[in-house]
Each structure stands twice: as structure tokens, then as C-alpha cells.
C-alpha positions in Angstrom: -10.1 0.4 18.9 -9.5 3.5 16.9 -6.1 3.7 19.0 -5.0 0.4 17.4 -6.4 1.5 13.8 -4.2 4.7 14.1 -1.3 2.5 15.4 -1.6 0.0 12.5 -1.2 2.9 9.8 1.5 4.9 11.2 3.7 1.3 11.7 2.3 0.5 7.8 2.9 4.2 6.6 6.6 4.1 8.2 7.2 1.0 6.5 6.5 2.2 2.9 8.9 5.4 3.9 11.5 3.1 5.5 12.2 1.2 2.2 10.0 2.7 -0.5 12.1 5.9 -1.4 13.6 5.9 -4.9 16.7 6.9 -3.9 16.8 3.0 -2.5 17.8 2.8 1.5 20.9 0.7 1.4 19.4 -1.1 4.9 16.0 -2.1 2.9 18.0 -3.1 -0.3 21.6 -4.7 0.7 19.9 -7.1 2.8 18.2 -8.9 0.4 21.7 -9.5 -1.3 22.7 -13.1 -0.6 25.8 -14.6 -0.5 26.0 -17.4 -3.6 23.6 -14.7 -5.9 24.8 -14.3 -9.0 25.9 -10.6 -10.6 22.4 -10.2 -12.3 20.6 -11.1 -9.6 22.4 -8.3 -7.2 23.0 -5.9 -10.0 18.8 -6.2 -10.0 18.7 -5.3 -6.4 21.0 -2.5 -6.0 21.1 -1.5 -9.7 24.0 -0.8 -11.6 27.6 -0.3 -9.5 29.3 3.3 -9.5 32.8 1.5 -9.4 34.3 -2.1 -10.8 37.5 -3.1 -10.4 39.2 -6.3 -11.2 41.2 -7.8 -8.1 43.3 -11.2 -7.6 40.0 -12.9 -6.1 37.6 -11.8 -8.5 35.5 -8.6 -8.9 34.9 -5.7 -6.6 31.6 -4.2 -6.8 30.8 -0.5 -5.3 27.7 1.2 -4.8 27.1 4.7 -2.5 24.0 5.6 -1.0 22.8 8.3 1.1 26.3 8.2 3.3 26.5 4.5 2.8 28.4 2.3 0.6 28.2 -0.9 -0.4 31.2 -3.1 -1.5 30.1 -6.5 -2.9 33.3 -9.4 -4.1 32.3 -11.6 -6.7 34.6 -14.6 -7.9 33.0 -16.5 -11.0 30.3 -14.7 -11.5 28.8 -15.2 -7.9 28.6 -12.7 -4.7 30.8 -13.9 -2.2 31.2 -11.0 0.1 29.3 -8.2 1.3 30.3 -4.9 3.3 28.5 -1.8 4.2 30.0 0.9 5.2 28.9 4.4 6.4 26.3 5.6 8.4 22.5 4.8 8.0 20.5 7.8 7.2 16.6 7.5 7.8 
């Protein structure tokens, strides 16, 4: 029983650490980024880009994390492609 307490709180405890860092893990934050979102609703997510640029089909989004970035294509106002790019750092 006190195995399975212990066992509990490490998987709970790793959790928080996993995603709960202010410096935002791109794997807890760019998956909640949905394809059909509009700009507000990622910009929420991921806060504000580094980089914007203007491109034939739309906007370009950029974001870097922790060795990661994050490259998110919006046409009329709504997110239409996601990338990630880099390596995951835990």
C-alpha cells in the first residue's frame, strides 16, 4: 500500500514538472494548439510569437523553446498548420 502511495506522487509530482515550468515545454503547450484555432486563441497558448512574417498563403508564426521551435501558418485569421522542430528537452 505505501508502495502504491509513493508511486502515485512521483507519477503526479513528474507531471507538474513535465508541463508546469514557466519557461512552457513546447510538448505540454503546442499540443493543445488545434488546427481551425484562431490567432488569439494560440497566441493564448504559446504567448506572443518571436517572429511574423507575411507569406503568399497567409501568416507565419514562430516561436523557440528550450531547443525547439514552433512554426504555426495562419490564413484568415485561423491556424492551419503546425510544425515543431528541434529536439525535446526534459
Amino acid at each position: 500500500m505505501r508502495r502504491l502511495a509513493i508511486l502515485i506522487m512521483l507519477v503526479f509530482f513528474s507531471s507538474l514538472v513535465g508541463c508546469g515550468q514557466a519557461s512552457r515545454q513546447v510538448g505540454c503547450e503546442v499540443g493543445k494548439v488545434k488546427l481551425g484555432m484562431t490567432r488569439a486563441e494560440a497566441v493564448a497558448i504559446l504567448g506572443e510569437p518571436q517572429e511574423k512574417e507575411t507569406v503568399a498563403q497567409g501568416e507565419l508564426l514562430r516561436w523557440r523553446f528550450e531547443g525547439q521551435e514552433v512554426f504555426l501558418m495562419l490564413n484568415q485569421d485561423k491556424v492551419t498548420g503546425r510544425r515543431v522542430t528541434g529536439r525535446k528537452v526534459r
